[in-house]
N, C-alpha and C positions, 0 to 999 in steps of 0.2 A: 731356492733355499740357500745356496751357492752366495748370491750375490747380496741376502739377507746377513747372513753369519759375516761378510766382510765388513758392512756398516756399522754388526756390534762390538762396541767396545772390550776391553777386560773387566771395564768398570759397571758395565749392562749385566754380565755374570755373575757378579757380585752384589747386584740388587738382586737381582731374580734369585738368587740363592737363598739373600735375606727376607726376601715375601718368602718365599715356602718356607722358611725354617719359622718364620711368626705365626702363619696359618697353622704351621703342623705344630707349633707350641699350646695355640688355641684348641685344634683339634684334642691333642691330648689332655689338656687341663676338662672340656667337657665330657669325656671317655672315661678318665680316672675319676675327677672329682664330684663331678658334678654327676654320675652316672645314669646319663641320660637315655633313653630307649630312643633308638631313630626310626621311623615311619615311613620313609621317602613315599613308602611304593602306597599310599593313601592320598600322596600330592596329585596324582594323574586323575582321580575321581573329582576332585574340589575343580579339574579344570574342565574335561568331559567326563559326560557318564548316559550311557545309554537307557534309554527313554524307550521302556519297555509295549505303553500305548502309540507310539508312533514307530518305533520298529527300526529306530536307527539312533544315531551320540547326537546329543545334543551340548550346549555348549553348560558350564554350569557358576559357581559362584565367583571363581576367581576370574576368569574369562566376559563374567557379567560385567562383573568391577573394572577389566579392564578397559570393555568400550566405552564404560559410562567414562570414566577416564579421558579417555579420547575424544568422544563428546564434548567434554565440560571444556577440554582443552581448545578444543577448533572454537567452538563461538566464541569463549570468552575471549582468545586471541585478535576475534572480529572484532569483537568490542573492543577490548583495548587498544587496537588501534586504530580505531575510528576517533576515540576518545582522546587517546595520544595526540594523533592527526593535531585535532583541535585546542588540545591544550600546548602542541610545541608551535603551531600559529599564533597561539594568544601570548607564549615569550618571547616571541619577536615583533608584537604589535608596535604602532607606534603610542598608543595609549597608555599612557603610566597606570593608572588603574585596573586594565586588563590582564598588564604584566606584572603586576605586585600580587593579582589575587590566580594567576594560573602558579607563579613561584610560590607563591603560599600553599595551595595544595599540593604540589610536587615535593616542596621540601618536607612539610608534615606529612605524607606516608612516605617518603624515605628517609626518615630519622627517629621512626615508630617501629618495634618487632614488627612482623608482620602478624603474628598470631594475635597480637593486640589490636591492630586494625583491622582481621576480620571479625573478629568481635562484636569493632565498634560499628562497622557496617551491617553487619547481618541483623543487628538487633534494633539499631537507630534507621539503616533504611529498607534493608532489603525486605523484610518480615513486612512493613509500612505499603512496600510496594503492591505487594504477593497480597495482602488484605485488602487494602484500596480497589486494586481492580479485581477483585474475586477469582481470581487464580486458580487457586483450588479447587471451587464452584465447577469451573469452568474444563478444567482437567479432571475432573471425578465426570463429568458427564460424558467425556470422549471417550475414557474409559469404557463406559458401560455402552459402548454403540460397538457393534459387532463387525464393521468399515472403517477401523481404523490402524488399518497396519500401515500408512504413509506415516503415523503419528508416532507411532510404535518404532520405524527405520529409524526415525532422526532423534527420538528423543526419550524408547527406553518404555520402562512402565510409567502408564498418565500417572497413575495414583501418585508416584514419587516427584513429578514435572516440578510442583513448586517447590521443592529440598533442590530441585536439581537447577530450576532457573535461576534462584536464590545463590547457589555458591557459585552463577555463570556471573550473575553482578557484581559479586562478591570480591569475587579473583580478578574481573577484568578493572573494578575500579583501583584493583592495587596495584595491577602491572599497568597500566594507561600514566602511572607516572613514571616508570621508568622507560615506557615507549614515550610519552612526551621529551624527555629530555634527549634522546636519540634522535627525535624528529627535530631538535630545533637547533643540534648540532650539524643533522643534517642540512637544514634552511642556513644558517649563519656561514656553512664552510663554500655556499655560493658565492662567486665572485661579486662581490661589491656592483664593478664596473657594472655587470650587467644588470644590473638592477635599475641604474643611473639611465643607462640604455635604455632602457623601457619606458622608466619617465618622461624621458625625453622625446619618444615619441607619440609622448601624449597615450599612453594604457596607463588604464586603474588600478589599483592596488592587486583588486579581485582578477585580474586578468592578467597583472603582472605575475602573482603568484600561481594562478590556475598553468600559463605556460610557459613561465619561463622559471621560476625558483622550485616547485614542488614535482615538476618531470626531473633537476637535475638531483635533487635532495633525496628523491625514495630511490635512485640508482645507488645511492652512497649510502644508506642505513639501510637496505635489504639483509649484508649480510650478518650487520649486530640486532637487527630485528628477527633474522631466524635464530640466533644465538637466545633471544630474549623468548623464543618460543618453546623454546627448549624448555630453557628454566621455569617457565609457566608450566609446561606438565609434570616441573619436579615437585612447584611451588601447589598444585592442585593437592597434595595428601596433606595438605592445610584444613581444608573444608572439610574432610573428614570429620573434626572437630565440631562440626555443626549440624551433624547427622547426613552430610550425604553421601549416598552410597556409592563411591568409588572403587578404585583398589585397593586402598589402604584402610577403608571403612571394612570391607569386605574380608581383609585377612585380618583384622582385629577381631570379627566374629568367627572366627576360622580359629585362632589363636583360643578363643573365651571359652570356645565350644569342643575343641580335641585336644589343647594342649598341645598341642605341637607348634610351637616356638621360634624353635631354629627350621622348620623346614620350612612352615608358612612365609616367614618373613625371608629368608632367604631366595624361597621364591619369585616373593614380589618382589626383592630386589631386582633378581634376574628378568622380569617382566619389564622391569620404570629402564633397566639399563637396554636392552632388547632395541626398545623403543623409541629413546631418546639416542642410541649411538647410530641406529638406524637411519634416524631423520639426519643424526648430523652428519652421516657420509651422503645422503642424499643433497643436503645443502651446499655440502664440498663441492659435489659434483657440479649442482647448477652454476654455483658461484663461477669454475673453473670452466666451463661452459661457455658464460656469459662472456669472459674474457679473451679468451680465446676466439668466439665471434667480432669482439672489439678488435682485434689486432687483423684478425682476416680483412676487416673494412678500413 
């Protein structure tokens, strides 16, 4: 604490003064004016509540909405950077036509809201996809087989699978552009020469990139691709908007159905922040890790 209090400023006390004096302004404008009835002790039931046929807590809506959450976040992350992968290769091709039409998708969803590109996706393709190959069909029948809790770990209730694969395409084609343009900063901040190197020893494109550009390029956009994963599980109470059942789906029926406002959402806030600060001290750590093994070698 000691060695804390020496690093803060006079000027650190003086914000901290002013956050609390804005909160407690807030505080009181909804106390006096707004005169709202607080609930808290009703928050801890939306999250477990004991399951009186099985004889012990079970997890319940908001806790649902968080995994699915987490869920949507981890694949579509897969996806997008698989996707990424492929479109920050296709802006450093040598083919003009490659590169005009990966820059043309990259710049059109990043100079679109995003609320307006899921939209455009969910209704132009992802819905096209989910009916194409019978989706639904297909998840309604896993559903009703009594052997399917593998199915059930990874991916939640079947009935909901294609709401929930739907916002995994959804999201990963919108971050895949901004993981493409990280991947191809990563590719381009390789050294020239060695590229020349390669050539010269007579390796193909495919094998110059397989080992000598894309080992040095995902060491150097690791750490703003977990940054990018981050903002993907803030970017996921997006989908919401299209009925899937997340966290922020979940405390909008929580909000519809008790009226409770500020504590719902308050909550989910402290759930997305939990989460997301959690990964990024994790990410610290690896990063700090990583480097530290560099210098040891």
């Amino acid at each position: 604490m000691k060695k804390i209090r020496k690093k803060l400023h006079w000027l650190d006390f003086v914000l901290i003064a002013a956050l609390v004096g804005i909160f407690g302004y807030i505080w009181f404008q909804i106390e006096g004016k707004l005169n709202y009835n607080w609930r808290w002790e009703v928050i801890p039931y939306y999250m477990f509540r004991f399951d009186e046929e099985k004889g012990r807590w079970v997890s319940n809506i908001l806790i649902h909405g968080l995994v699915t959450t987490i869920r949507i976040s981890i694949y579509a992350s897969v996806l997008a950077v698989i996707l990424g992968t492929i479109l920050g290769l296709a802006r450093c091709a040598n083919n003009l036509a490659i590169r005009m039409l990966a820059r043309t998708y990259l710049e059109f969803l990043r100079n679109i809201p995003p609320l307006v590109v899921i939209f455009i996706f969910f209704f132009f393709l992802s819905e096209q996809l989910v009916a194409a190959f019978n989706i639904e069909g297909w998840a309604r029948g896993i559903a009703r087989q009594e052997n399917n809790g593998i199915w059930v770990f990874f991916f939640g209730d079947m009935r909901r699978f294609p709401s929930m694969i739907s916002g995994v395409i959804v999201l990963a084609l919108f971050e895949s552009a901004f993981v493409g343009e990280i991947v191809r900063a990563g590719i381009e901040s390789v050294d020239r020469g060695q590229r020349e190197a390669a050539r010269s020893l007579g390796m193909s494109w495919y094998a110059e990139t397989r080992y000598i550009v894309l080992p040095q390029a995902l060491r150097k956009v690791l750490p703003p691709l977990a940054n990018q994963f981050i903002s993907l599980i803030k970017d996921s109470s997006i989908i919401s908007l299209i009925s899937v059942q997340e966290l922020t789906y979940k405390t909008t029926e929580i909000v519809s159905s008790s009226r409770m406002i500020f504590e719902a959402w308050i909550t989910t806030a402290a759930l997305y922040f939990i989460l997301c600060f959690s990964l990024s001290l994790l990410f610290r750590y690896l990063e700090s890790s990583s480097k530290l093994d560099k210098t040891k070698a």
